[in-house]
C-alpha positions as CSV (number, residue, x, y, z in Angstrom):
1,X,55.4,64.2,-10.6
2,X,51.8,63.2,-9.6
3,X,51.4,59.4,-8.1
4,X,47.9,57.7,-9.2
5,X,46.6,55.3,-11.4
6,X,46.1,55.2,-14.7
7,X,42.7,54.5,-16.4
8,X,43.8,51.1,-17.7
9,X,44.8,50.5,-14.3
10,X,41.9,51.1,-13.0
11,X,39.7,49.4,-15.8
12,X,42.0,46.0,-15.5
13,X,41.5,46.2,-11.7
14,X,37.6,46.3,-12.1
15,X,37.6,43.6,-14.8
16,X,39.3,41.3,-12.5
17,X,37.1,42.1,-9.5
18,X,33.8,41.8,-11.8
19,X,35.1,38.1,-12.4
20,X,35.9,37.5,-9.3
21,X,32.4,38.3,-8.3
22,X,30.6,36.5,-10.9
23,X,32.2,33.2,-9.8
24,X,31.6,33.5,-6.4
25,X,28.0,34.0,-7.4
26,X,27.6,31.0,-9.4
27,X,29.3,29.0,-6.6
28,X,26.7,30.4,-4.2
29,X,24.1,29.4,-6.4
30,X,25.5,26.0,-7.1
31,X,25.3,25.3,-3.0
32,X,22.5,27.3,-2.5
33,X,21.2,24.6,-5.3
34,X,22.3,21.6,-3.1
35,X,21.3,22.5,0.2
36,X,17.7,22.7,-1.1
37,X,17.9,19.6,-2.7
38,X,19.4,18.2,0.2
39,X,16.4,19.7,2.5
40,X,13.8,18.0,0.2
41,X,15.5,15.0,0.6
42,X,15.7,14.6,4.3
43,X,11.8,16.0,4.2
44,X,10.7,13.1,1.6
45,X,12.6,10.6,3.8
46,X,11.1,12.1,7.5
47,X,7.4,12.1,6.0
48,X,8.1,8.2,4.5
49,X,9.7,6.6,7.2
50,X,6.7,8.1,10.1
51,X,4.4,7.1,7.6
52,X,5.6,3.7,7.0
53,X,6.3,3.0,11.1
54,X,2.6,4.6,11.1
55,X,1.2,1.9,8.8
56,X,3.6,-1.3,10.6
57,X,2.4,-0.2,14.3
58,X,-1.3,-1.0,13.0
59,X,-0.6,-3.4,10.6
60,X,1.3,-5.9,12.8
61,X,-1.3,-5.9,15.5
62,X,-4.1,-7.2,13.0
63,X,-4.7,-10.7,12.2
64,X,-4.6,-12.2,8.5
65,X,-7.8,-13.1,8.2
66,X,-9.1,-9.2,9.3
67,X,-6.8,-7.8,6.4
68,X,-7.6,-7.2,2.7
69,X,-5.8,-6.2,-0.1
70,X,-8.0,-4.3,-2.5
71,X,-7.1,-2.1,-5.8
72,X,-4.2,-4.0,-7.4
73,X,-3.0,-3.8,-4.2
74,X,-3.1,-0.3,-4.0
75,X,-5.2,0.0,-0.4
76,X,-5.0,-2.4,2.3
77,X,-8.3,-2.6,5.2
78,X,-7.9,-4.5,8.4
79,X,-8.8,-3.9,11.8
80,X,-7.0,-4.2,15.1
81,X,-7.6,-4.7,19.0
82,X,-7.4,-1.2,20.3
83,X,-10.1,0.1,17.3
84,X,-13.2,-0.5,16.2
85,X,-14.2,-0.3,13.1
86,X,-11.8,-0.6,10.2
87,X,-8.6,0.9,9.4
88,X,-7.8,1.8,5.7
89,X,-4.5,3.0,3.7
90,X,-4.4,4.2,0.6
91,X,-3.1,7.2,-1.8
92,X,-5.2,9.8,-2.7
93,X,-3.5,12.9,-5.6
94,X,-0.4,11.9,-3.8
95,X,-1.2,11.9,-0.3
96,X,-0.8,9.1,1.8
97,X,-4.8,8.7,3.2
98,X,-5.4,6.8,6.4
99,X,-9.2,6.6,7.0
100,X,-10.8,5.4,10.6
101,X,-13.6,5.8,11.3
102,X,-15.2,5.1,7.8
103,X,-15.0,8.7,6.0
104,X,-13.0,10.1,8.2
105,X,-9.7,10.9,6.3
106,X,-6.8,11.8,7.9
107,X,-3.3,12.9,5.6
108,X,-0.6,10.8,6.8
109,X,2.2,12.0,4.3
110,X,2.5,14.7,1.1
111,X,4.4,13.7,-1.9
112,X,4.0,9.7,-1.7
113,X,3.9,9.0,-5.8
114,X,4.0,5.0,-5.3
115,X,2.1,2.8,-2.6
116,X,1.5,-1.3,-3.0
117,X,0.8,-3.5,-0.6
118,X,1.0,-7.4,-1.3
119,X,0.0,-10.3,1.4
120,X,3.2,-12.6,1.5
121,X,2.7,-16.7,1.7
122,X,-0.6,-16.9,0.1
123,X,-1.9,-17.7,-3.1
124,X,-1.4,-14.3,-4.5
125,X,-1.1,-10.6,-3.3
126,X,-4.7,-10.3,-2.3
127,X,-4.9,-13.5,-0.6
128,X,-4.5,-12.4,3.0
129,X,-6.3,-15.0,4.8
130,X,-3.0,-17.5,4.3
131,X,-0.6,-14.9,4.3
132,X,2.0,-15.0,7.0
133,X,3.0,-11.3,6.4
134,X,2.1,-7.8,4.8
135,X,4.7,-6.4,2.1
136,X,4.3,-2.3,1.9
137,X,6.1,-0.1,-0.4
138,X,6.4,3.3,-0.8
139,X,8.1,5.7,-3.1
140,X,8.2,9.7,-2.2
141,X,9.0,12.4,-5.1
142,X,8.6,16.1,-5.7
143,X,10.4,18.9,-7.7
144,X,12.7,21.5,-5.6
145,X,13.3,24.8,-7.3
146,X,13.1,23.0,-10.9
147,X,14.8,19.8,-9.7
148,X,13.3,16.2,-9.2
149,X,13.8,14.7,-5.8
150,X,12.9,11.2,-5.1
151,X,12.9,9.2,-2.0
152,X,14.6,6.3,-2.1
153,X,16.6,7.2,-5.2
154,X,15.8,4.1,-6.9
155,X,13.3,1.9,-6.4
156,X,10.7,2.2,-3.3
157,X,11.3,1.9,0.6
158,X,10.1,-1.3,1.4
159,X,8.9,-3.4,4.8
160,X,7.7,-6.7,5.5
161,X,5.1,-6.8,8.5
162,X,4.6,-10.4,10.3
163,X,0.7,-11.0,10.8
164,X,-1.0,-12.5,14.3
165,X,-2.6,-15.4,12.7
């Protein structure tokens, strides 16, 4: 008598081993899914806080009266001890823009969707002169691999900066 297998045998063993494989597929692609996501995340949050810390160093060295609010409080211009001329944030398609000297632009962070700045204790947002401190927030966003990732999750990262008066 031969020993072997028989083709149903054989066809049920591939069957199972073809499922097998097709879920440990999709469970690849489910983390491999995740772990991007995850890397975008920890990118939007690297590129808002240095920007932020960027825009607090300078900002908390100017005085109130050298600081406006401009744009629906979409830019904020001051100037500071250790630089002449005046220092400038703003968004530009995105980008987080510092300029100093005038025209010259420099990228301080990609995929910042949301940007205000408001002067706090003064008559309104724009009035910086009474202000006793700067209010910046930012939000980051951008799609990876199809998915939407936003930085904070809800709402926008937010600091208050004291002003030299």
């Amino acid at each position: 008598m031969k020993k072997g297998f028989t083709l149903v045998e054989i066809l049920i063993s591939i069957s199972i081993s073809v499922v097998i494989g097709w879920a440990m597929i999709s469970v690849l692609k489910v983390a491999d899914a995740v772990w991007n996501q995850g890397e975008g995340l920890i990118d939007l949050q690297q590129q808002a806080r240095q920007a932020m810390d960027g825009m607090i160093r300078e900002a908390r060295q100017s005085k109130a009266a050298d600081m406006v609010v401009s744009g629906a409080g979409s830019r904020v211009d001051f100037s500071i001890p250790s630089a002449s001329g005046i220092i400038s944030y703003f968004l530009e398609v995105n980008d987080l823009t510092r300029e100093h000297p005038s025209g010259a632009k420099q990228k301080v962070a990609a995929n910042i969707n949301s940007l205000s700045f408001c002067c706090v204790g003064g008559a309104d947002c724009a009035d910086c002169i009474n202000a006793d401190a700067l209010r910046i927030s930012l939000g980051a966003g951008k799609n990876v691999r199809g998915r939407a990732v936003t930085f904070p999750v809800t709402g926008s990262l937010t600091e208050q900066v004291r002003l030299r008066n």
